[in-house]
Every structure is written in C-alpha cells, then in structure tokens.
N, C-alpha and C positions, 0 to 999 in steps of 0.2 A: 504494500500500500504506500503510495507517495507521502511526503513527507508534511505538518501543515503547512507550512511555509510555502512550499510548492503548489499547493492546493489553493491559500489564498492569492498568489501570482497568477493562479489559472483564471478565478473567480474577476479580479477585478480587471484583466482582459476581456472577459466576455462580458460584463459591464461598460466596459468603455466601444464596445463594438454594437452592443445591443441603443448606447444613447446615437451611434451613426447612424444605424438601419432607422433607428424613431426620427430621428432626425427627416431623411431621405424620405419615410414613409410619407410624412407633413407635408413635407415641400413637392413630393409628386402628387399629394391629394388636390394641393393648391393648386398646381400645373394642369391638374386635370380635367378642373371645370372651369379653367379658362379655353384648356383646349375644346373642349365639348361647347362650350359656346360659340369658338369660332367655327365648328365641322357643322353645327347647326345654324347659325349664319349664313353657308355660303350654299346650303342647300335647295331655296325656295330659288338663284340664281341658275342653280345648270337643272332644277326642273324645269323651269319656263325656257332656256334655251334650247332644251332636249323635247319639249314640244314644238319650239319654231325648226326643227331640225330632222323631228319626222313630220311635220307636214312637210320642207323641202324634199325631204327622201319618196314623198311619196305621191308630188308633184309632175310633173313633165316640161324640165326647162331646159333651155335650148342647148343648153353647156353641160354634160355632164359632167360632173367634177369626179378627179380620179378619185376622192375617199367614199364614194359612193358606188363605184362600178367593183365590183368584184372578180379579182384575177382565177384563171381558168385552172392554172396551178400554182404552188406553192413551192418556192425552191428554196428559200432565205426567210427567215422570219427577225422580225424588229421586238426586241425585249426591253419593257423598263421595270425594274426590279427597284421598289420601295424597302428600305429600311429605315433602322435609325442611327444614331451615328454615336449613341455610347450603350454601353452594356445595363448588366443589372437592372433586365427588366423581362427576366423568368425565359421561354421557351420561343417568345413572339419573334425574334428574328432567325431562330431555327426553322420554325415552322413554315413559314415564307420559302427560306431558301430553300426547305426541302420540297417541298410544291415544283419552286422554279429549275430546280435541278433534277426531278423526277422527267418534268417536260421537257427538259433539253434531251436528256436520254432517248424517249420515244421520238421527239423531230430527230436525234442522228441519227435514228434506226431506221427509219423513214429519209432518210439520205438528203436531211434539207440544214442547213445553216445556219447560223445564227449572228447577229449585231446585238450588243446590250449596250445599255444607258443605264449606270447605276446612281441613284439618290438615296444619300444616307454610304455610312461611311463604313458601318460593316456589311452591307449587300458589296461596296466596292475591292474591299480585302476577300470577301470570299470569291469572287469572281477573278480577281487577280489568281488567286491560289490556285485556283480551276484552268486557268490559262483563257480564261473566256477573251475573245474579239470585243472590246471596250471601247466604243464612238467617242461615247461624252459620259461625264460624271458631274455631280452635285454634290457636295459634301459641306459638313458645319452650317445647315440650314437655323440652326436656333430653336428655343421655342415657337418661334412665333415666322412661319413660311412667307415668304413674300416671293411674288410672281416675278418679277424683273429677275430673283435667283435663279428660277425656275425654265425660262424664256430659253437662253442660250441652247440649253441641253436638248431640253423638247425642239425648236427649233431644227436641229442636227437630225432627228428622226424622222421628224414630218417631211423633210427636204429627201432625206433617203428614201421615204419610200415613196414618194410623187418621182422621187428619180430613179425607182426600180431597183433602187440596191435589194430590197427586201421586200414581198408581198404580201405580210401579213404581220402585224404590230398589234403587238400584247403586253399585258400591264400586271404585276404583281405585285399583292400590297398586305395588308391588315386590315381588313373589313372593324368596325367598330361595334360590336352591337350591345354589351350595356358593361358598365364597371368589371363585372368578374366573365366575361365571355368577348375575345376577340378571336373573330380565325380568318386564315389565310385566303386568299381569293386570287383567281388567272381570270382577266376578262379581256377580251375582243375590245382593241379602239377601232383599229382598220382593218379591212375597211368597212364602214358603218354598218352594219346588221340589223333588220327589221327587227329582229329579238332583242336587242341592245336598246332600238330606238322605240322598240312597241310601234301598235298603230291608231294614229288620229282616227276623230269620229267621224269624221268629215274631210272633204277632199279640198283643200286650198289650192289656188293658182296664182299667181305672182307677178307683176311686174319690177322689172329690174332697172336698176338706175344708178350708175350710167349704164352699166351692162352686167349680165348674167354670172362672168368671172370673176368679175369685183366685186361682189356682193356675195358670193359663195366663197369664194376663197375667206376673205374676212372672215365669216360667221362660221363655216366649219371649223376654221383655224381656231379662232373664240371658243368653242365646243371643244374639240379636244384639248386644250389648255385649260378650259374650267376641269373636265375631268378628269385628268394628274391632278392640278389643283386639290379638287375635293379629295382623292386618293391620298394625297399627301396631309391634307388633315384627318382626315381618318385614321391614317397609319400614327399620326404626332398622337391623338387622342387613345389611340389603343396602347401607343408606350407608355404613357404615363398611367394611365388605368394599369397595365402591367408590372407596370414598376412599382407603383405602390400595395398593389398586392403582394409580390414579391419581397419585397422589403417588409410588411407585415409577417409574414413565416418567417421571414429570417428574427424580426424581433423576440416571436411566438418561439421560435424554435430557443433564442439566444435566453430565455426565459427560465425555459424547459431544463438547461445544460445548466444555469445558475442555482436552479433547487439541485438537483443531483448532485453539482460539486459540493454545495452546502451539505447536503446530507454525507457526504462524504466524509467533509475535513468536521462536520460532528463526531460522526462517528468514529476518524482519525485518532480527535481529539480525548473521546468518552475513553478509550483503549489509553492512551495514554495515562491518560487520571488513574482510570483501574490498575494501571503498571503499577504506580509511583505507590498509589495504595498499598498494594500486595508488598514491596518492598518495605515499606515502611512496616507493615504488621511482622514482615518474615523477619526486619533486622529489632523487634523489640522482641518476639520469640525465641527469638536468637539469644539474648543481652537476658 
C-alpha cells in the first residue's frame, strides 16, 4: 500500500485537475448558448433562400446553370470536411472523420478521386496524415465564424467544380440536434438535388435582370455559402455542447478517484495508528 504522503500528493493533483475540467465545463456551457443562438439565427436565412432556390431549380430559365445540371458520371469528387480546431471535446471529431474516411474508401473502390477542403484544424492534420489531395484549408476560425474567413476556401471549390476538376461536392460536418446528442452527417451540395432542395407548391417563373447568368450565378453562389455557413455553426454549437459534456465526466469521474484515494490514505492511515498501538501495548508487556 503506498505511503500517506504519497497518497495525499495523488489527492490534491486530482483536485487541482478536477477545478480545470469545472472550470472548462463553465466556460463551454457559456460558449454554448451563445453558439446555439447564432446556428439558430442564421437559420430562418438559408430557409427562405433554399425556397427561392427550389422554385429556381424547378423553373425553366434560359441559362442552365452548371450547379443544377447533373453530371452523367462521376470521376472526382469535391470534399469539405468540418471540424474543430482544439480537442477535449469527447468522440465529435472522431466521428466525422470516421464517416469521411469510410466514404473515401468506397469512392477508391469505385475508382473515383478525391479534392478536400479542410475547416477546422484537426479535420486538416488528419487529412494530412492520410496523404489526402488538400485545395484549400481554414483553420483558427474562433468562436464566433465569420464569412469573409470562410469565402476564400469555398470559393476554390465552387470554381473547381464549374471547372470540372470534380463532379460531385460533399460536405461533412456535426449535425446539432440538442445538448447531449450530436452526430455526424455527408450531405450533397453539388450538384443541387431535388431531395436536398425538396419541392415548391407551386411552379414560379422569372424574369431576369440584366440577364439569367447574373442573377443565378449570385444566388446559387449565396446558397451554397449560406450552407457551409450554417454547417459550420452547427459543427461550433455541437463542440461546445460536446465539450462541456465531456468535461463534466471528467469532473464526475475526477470526483469519483478523490473519494477512493481518500478512503484509501484513511485506511493507510487507520493501519498505521493500529501499528503504533500494538507497539506501544507489546513494548509495556514487555517492561
């Protein structure tokens, strides 16, 4: 049995670890419904775009635009891969990559290619590790994402796939769906899919102004940047919901190891006393 000495050295390490995780839990709970109020913010925005986007889609205007014509086959695919960019925040950025790393497997096997764009800073070390084909990266987005970050990277992909580098651009992220439940998600941006866009009730027709390419171009381009956008607050909102779950077990746990040590260096202790006792009575029966 260890010594007490050693026993209270263990104890007030796991107390000075359990006030970090308490700590961390706080400050990700704070994080959290800040994030959650901005994923819920930006959402009444790309519903009402993703309605003006399937009436487009389901229009007849004179320009078809490439994100809406769908390629015959598929030889390359366009990937952006949502993480977060520090740890300690439980299984959420495992999870993802193992999704996105399952799907690469079946496209190689399937003898098709890949381009990634990694946002978030351990999606882009795993992908390095992997040897993945890497366009563009995003990294140290902050709490708090801002679009002009954002622009550059998406930018590079949109452009490759209107320029035929890739036929088919997918997005993997962290769906949010409440404090103790996030999961991982692959969804279709390009090109637009009536399942993605659902279908209006009603059939709209359009005039264009100045013309049919300038007015599509913009607004799809707006459409798929609202949605990384929202993907990426989604993904900020599920880490922090993550994180501070995660950091509560570790308090819970670091709780758990502070009674046991305790009971231990008692009972260390109790042994010890009964020693000194027994001594003391052996050396007067002795005398």
């Amino acid at each position: 049995m260890p010594g007490s000495k050693e026993i209270r050295t263990k104890i007030k390490s796991v107390q000075n670890t359990r006030k970090i995780t308490k700590a961390m839990e706080m400050v990700a709970a704070s994080k959290m419904r800040k994030a959650q109020e901005r994923m819920r913010r930006s959402r009444p925005y790309g519903e009402k775009i993703r309605n003006v986007v399937a009436h487009i889609s389901h229009a007849n205007p004179e320009y078809p635009h490439p994100f809406l014509v769908e390629r015959d086959t598929v030889k390359r695919v366009g990937i952006i891969v949502i993480s977060t960019d520090k740890g300690l925040c439980g299984g959420l950025n495992t999870n993802v990559l193992r999704l996105a790393l399952t799907k690469m497997k079946e496209w190689e096997a399937e003898g098709e290619q890949f381009e990634v764009c990694c946002i978030g800073n351990k999606g882009l070390g795993f992908m390095q590790r992997l040897g993945a084909n890497i366009v563009s990266q995003v990294t140290a987005l902050g709490d708090v994402p801002h679009m002009e970050r954002l622009i550059g990277a998406m930018k590079i992909m949109l452009d490759n796939y209107t320029g035929d580098r890739f036929d088919r651009l997918m997005i993997f992220y962290t769906r949010f769906i409440n404090t103790m439940k996030q999961e991982p998600v692959m969804e279709q941006l390009l090109p637009l899919s009536g399942e993605r866009l659902g279908s209006p009730e009603g059939t709209w027709d359009y005039l264009y102004e100045p013309d049919a390419k300038s007015v599509l171009d913009q607004v799809l381009t707006r459409y798929i940047e609202a949605l990384i956008y929202q993907a990426v607050a989604e993904n900020l909102a599920s880490e922090q919901s993550a994180r501070m779950v995660a950091m509560k077990a570790a308090s819970d746990n670091a709780g758990n190891v502070i009674d046991e040590l305790t009971l231990i260096y008692n009972k260390s202790r109790q042994a010890a006393i009964t020693k000194e006792l027994s001594e003391i009575v052996g050396g007067a029966a002795a005398v």
